[in-house]
C-alpha positions as CSV (number, residue, x, y, z in Angstrom):
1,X,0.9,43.1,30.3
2,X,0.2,46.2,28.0
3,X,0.4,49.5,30.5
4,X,-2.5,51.2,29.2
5,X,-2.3,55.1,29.0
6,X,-5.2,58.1,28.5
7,X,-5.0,60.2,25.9
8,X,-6.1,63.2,26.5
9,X,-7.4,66.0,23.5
10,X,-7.6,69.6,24.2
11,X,-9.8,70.9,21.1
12,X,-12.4,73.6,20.1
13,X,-13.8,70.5,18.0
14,X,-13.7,67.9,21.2
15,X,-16.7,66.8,22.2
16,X,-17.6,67.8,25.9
17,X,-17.4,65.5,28.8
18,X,-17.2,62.7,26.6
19,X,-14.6,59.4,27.4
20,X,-14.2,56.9,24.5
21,X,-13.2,53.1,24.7
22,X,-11.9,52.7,21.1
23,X,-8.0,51.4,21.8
24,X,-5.6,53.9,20.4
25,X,-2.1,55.0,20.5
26,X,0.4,57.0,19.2
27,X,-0.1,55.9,15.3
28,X,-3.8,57.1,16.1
29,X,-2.8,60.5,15.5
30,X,-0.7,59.7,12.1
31,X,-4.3,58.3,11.1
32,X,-6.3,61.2,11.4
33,X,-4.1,63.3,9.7
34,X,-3.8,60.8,6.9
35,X,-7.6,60.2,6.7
36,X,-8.4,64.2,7.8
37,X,-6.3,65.3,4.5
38,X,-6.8,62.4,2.2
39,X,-3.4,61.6,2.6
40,X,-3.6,57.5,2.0
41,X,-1.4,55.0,4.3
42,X,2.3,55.3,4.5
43,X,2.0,51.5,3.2
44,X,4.8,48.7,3.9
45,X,2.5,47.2,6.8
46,X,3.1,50.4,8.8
47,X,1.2,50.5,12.2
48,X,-1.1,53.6,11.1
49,X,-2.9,50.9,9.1
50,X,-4.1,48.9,12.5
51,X,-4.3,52.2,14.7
52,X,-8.2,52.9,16.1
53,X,-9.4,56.1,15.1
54,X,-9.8,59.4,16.8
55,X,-12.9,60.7,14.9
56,X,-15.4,59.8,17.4
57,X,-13.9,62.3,20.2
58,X,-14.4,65.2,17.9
59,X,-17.5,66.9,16.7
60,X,-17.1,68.8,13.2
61,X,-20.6,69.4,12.5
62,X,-21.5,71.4,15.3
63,X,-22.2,74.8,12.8
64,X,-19.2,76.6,14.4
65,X,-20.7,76.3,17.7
66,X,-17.9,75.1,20.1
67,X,-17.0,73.6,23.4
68,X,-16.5,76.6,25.9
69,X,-13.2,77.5,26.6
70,X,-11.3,76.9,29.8
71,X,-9.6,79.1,31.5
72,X,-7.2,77.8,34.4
73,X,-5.4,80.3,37.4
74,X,-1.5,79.7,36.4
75,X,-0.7,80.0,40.1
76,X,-3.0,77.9,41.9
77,X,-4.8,75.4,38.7
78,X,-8.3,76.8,39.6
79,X,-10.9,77.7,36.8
80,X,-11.1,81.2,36.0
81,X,-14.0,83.0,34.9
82,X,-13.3,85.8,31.9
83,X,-16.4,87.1,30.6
């Protein structure tokens, strides 16, 4: 048995509250910076090829209107509010 692990992405582009099912891993990433930048495959059967995408947890059309930002108390972990 596959352990299965969450990825978890800390963006101004990520959409809010949102959890996706797609399967990823590691390669994932390597994908969306090939296919963000138009870079094509690294080839030879690599594993990039087969990886699920990561374009459904962002949100690049949201006319520069981001997530909010959270803040966290470095003693304690509790959300801070900074107006």
């Amino acid at each position: 048995m596959v352990p299965v692990l969450p990825i978890l992405v800390i963006s101004l582009w990520s959409k809010v509250n949102f959890v996706d099912h797609t399967l990823i891993d590691q390669t994932s990433i390597i994908r969306f910076i090939e296919d963000n930048w138009n870079l094509g495959r690294i080839g030879n059967n690599s594993y990039d090829e087969k990886a699920g995408s990561l374009l459904k947890i962002f949100n690049f059309t949201n006319n520069g209107q981001h997530a909010q930002r959270l803040f966290l108390h470095p003693s304690n972990g509790t959300t801070v509010n900074i107006s």
